[in-house]
Structures are given as structure tokens and as C-alpha cells.
Residue, then its C-alpha position, 0 to 999 in steps of 0.5 A: x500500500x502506498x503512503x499515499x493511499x493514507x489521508x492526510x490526517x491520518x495519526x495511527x497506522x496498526x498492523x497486526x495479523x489477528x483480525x479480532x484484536x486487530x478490529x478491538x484496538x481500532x474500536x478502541x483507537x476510533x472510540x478515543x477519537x483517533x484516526x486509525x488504519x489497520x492493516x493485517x501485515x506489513x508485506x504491502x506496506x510501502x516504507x516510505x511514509x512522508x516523513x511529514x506524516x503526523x502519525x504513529x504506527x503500531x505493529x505486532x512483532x509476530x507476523x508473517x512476511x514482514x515482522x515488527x523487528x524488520x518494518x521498524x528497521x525499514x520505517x527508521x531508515x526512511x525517518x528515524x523519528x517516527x515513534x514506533x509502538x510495538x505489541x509484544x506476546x510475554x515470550x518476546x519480551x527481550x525481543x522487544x527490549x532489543x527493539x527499544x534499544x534499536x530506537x522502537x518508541x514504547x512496547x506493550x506485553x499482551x495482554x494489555x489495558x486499553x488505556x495502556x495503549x491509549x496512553x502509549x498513543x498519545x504520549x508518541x503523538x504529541x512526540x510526533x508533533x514536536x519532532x515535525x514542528x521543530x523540522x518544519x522551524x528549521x526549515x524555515x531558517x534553512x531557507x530564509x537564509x538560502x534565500x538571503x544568499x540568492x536575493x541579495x539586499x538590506x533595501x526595504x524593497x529587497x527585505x520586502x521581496x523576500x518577505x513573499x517570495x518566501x511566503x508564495x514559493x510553497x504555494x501552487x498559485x502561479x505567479x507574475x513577477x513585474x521587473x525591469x531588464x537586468x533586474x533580476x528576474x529568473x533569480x527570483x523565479x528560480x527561488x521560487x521554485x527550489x523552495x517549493x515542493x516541486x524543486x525535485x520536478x524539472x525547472x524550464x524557463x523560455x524567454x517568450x520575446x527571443x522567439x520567433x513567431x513562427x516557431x513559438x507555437x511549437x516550441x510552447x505547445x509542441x507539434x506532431x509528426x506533419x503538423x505542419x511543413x518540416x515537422x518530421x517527428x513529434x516533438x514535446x513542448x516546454x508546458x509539456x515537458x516542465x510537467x511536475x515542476x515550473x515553467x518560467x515565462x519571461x518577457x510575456x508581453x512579446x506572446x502574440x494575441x493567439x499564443x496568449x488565447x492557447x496560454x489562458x486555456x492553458x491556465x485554466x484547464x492545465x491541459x496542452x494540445x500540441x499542433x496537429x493532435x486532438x489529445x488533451x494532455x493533463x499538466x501538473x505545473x505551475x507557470x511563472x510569467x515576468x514581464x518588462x511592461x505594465x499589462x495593464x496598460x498593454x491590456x487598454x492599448x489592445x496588445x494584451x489580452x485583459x482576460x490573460x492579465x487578470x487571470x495572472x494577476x492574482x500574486x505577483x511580485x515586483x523587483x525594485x530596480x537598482x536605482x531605488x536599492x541605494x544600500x543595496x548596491x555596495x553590498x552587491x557589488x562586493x557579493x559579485x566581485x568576490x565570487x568573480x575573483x574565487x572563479x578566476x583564482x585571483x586575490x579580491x580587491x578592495x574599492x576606494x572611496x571614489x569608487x564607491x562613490x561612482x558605484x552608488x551615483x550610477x544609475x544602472x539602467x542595466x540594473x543588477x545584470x549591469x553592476x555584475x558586469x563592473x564588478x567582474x571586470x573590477x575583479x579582474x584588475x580593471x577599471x569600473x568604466x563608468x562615468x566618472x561625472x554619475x558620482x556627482x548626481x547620485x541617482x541611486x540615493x532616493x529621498x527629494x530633499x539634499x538632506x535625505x540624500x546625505x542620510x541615505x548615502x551614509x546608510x549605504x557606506x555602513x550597511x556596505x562596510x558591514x557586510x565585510x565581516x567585522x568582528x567587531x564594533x571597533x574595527x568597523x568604526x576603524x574602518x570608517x573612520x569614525x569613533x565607535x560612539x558616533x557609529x552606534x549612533x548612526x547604527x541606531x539612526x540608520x535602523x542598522x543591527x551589527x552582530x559581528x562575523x560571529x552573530x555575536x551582539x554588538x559590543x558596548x560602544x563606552x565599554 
């Protein structure tokens, strides 16, 4: 039997090859308000139950084909945390005292009170519901730090962004993402994909707008054997072939007004029919689109239909440009450098003040693709190439007045400094050139947290 023939909130699995206790323990389970399967041996189980399962299992030692001792060693090796009960006959005692000590959870000598059992059950679950609470927690740090490391930013709209990417990527809702070019746009759909559930199944991304409109259908739908002049074998296309995982769609405002009539019945009855067949293949995917433009006002000039845009427009995300990520920018610049200098073998560089400056008065219309660019070629021992002249308008720093300007170039210059793993206070006020006094409180006007290379508390500036 395979785990998934078990519903969801099933919470004891018992197994034993007496049909009469078999049907008393799951009276006695169902009458203590417990979801019971019973099973007469454990030969069709399949031993892989999700390790996500919010239950026990109970089993008799004494059974054929498959005994207690043997599916409790195929049940650990999978999950080494599912509470195992054991039924034992007083002969198999040190049978099961061997058991226990192979990590079975509790046994029980028949014959045995009901409340025993009940007991036994209760105290496992409740095990069980700490053991996948605490999974669950540290997954979540595994991959809010995971996504930190892709989604680069201290920025409030980078911290924004990652905020839901976090929250849609284990969700099966597809998704628009609304970004500049260089922006960054893939990234965030390959996130969102590796913290899913489908990051096991394939990862497909097409850019829509580097197609040609004669090939698109094909390519997008696929095509049978003759369908059209030159289709000389079927040929599977990329909805088709992401099937079990995610589909990346980008520049979706180039798709022509039929492509996208086909895309919208795509979405809403996930089936695909490729060219020159009348089969109907069932897809389990899910599509991410990202687009340049505003769809909406593609949708009110006529060159995008208004039905598509809504229908995929239900969680969208936007990636901030550049230019609105001021403090962001050193900090990605440093992220870009040292990993082109690793890759190259060569020694990490270290900008000058006047480079800095030239970095944060840029206004990247290439956006992140354009500052990856300079920070290789820094990288590489040569000169940014920007103009020098951009370090006099500073288009990155957002704010009307001169004076938010100033505040907001500053924060920029210590959140950049801090991600060079100072250990502590004092050697990132050194580096500054400032005292410690006066970077605490900057640290504090700017909303700014120093933890140290370490994650230790920052220390006591009069200290």
C-alpha cells in the first residue's frame, strides 16, 4: 500500500495479523477519537511514509512476511523519528527490549489495558508533533537564509521581496513577477521554485520575446509528426515537458494575441494540445510569467489580452530596480566581485572611496545584470568604466530633499562596510573612520543591527 493511499490526517497506522484484536484496538483507537488504519501485515506496506506524516504506527512483532523487528528497521531508515509502538506476546519480551534499544518508541506485553495503549498513543503523538514542528522551524531558517544568499539586499524593497517570495514559493498559485531588464528576474523565479515542493520536478524557463513567431507555437505547445511543413517527428513542448515542476515565462508581453488565447486555456484547464493532435494532455505545473511592461496598460492599448492579465494577476511580485536599492548596491557589488575573483583564482580587491562613490551615483539602467558586469571586470584588475561625472548626481540615493540624500548615502557606506565581516564594533568604526560612539549612533539612526562575523551582539560602544 502506498503512503499515499493514507489521508492526510491520518495519526495511527496498526498492523497486526489477528483480525479480532486487530478490529478491538481500532474500536478502541476510533472510540478515543483517533484516526486509525489497520492493516493485517506489513508485506504491502510501502516504507516510505512522508516523513511529514503526523502519525504513529503500531505493529505486532509476530507476523508473517514482514515482522515488527524488520518494518521498524525499514520505517527508521526512511525517518528515524517516527515513534514506533510495538505489541509484544510475554515470550518476546527481550525481543522487544532489543527493539527499544534499536530506537522502537514504547512496547506493550499482551495482554494489555486499553488505556495502556491509549496512553502509549498519545504520549508518541504529541512526540510526533514536536519532532515535525521543530523540522518544519528549521526549515524555515534553512531557507530564509538560502534565500538571503540568492536575493541579495538590506533595501526595504529587497527585505520586502523576500518577505513573499518566501511566503508564495510553497504555494501552487502561479505567479507574475513585474521587473525591469537586468533586474533580476529568473533569480527570483528560480527561488521560487527550489523552495517549493516541486524543486525535485524539472525547472524550464523560455524567454517568450527571443522567439520567433513562427516557431513559438511549437516550441510552447509542441507539434506532431506533419503538423505542419518540416515537422518530421513529434516533438514535446516546454508546458509539456516542465510537467511536475515550473515553467518560467519571461518577457510575456512579446506572446502574440493567439499564443496568449492557447496560454489562458492553458491556465485554466492545465491541459496542452500540441499542433496537429486532438489529445488533451493533463499538466501538473505551475507557470511563472515576468514581464518588462505594465499589462495593464498593454491590456487598454489592445496588445494584451485583459482576460490573460487578470487571470495572472492574482500574486505577483515586483523587483525594485537598482536605482531605488541605494544600500543595496555596495553590498552587491562586493557579493559579485568576490565570487568573480574565487572563479578566476585571483586575490579580491578592495574599492576606494571614489569608487564607491561612482558605484552608488550610477544609475544602472542595466540594473543588477549591469553592476555584475563592473564588478567582474573590477575583479579582474580593471577599471569600473563608468562615468566618472554619475558620482556627482547620485541617482541611486532616493529621498527629494539634499538632506535625505546625505542620510541615505551614509546608510549605504555602513550597511556596505558591514557586510565585510567585522568582528567587531571597533574595527568597523576603524574602518570608517569614525569613533565607535558616533557609529552606534548612526547604527541606531540608520535602523542598522551589527552582530559581528560571529552573530555575536554588538559590543558596548563606552565599554
Amino acid at each position: 500500500m502506498s503512503s499515499a493511499a493514507f489521508a492526510a490526517d491520518t495519526q495511527v497506522l496498526l498492523i497486526d495479523d489477528d483480525p479480532h484484536l486487530r478490529q478491538a484496538l481500532g474500536q478502541t483507537l476510533d472510540l478515543a477519537g483517533f484516526h486509525a488504519t489497520s492493516l493485517g501485515d506489513a508485506r504491502n506496506l510501502d516504507a516510505s511514509l512522508a516523513r511529514d506524516w503526523p502519525g504513529v504506527v503500531v505493529s505486532d512483532i509476530r507476523m508473517p512476511g514482514v515482522d515488527g523487528l524488520q518494518l521498524l528497521e525499514q520505517l527508521h531508515a526512511h525517518d528515524p523519528e517516527l515513534p514506533v509502538i510495538l505489541i509484544t506476546g510475554h515470550g518476546d519480551v527481550p525481543l522487544a527490549v532489543k527493539a527499544m534499544r534499536a530506537g522502537a518508541y514504547d512496547f506493550l506485553e499482551k495482554p494489555f489495558p486499553s488505556d495502556a495503549l491509549l496512553d502509549s498513543v498519545r504520549r508518541a503523538l504529541e512526540v510526533r508533533r514536536l519532532v515535525l514542528e521543530n523540522r518544519s522551524l528549521r526549515m524555515a531558517l534553512a531557507e530564509r537564509k538560502e534565500l538571503k544568499g540568492r536575493l541579495v539586499g538590506q533595501s526595504a524593497g529587497m527585505q520586502r521581496l523576500q518577505e513573499q517570495v518566501a511566503a508564495l514559493a510553497g504555494l501552487q498559485a502561479d505567479v507574475l513577477i513585474l521587473g525591469e531588464t537586468g533586474s533580476g528576474k529568473e533569480v527570483v523565479a528560480r527561488a521560487l521554485h527550489d523552495l517549493s515542493g516541486r524543486r525535485n520536478g524539472p525547472f524550464v524557463a523560455i524567454n517568450a520575446g527571443a522567439l520567433a513567431e513562427s516557431v513559438v507555437e511549437s516550441e510552447l505547445f509542441g507539434h506532431e509528426q506533419g503538423a505542419f511543413t518540416g515537422a518530421q517527428k513529434r516533438r514535446i513542448g516546454k508546458f509539456e515537458f516542465a510537467n511536475g515542476g515550473t515553467l518560467f515565462l519571461d518577457e510575456i508581453e512579446s506572446m502574440s494575441l493567439d499564443v496568449q488565447v492557447k496560454l489562458l486555456r492553458l491556465l485554466q484547464e492545465r491541459v496542452v494540445e500540441r499542433l496537429g493532435s486532438n489529445q488533451l494532455i493533463p499538466l501538473d505545473i505551475r507557470i511563472i510569467a515576468a514581464t518588462k511592461e505594465d499589462l495593464r496598460l498593454a491590456a487598454d492599448d489592445g496588445r494584451f489580452r485583459a482576460d490573460l492579465y487578470y487571470r495572472l494577476n492574482v500574486a505577483s511580485l515586483r523587483i525594485p530596480p537598482l536605482r531605488e536599492r541605494g544600500e543595496d548596491i555596495l553590498l552587491l557589488f562586493q557579493h559579485f566581485a568576490e565570487g568573480a575573483a574565487q572563479r578566476h583564482g585571483i586575490p579580491p580587491r578592495s574599492l576606494a572611496p571614489a569608487q564607491r562613490a561612482q558605484l552608488l551615483g550610477h544609475s544602472w539602467p542595466g540594473n543588477v545584470r549591469e553592476l555584475q558586469n563592473v564588478a567582474e571586470r573590477f575583479a579582474l584588475g580593471l577599471d569600473l568604466g563608468l562615468d566618472e561625472q554619475a558620482a556627482h548626481t547620485p541617482a541611486a540615493i532616493s529621498g527629494d530633499s539634499l538632506n535625505e540624500q546625505v542620510e541615505a548615502f551614509e546608510r549605504a557606506l555602513i550597511a556596505a562596510e558591514m557586510a565585510n565581516q567585522h568582528a567587531s564594533l571597533r574595527s568597523l568604526a576603524e574602518a570608517l573612520g569614525i569613533p565607535r560612539k558616533t557609529l552606534h549612533d548612526k547604527l541606531r539612526k540608520h535602523g542598522l543591527l551589527f552582530t559581528g562575523s560571529g552573530g555575536n551582539p554588538a559590543e558596548d560602544p563606552d565599554a
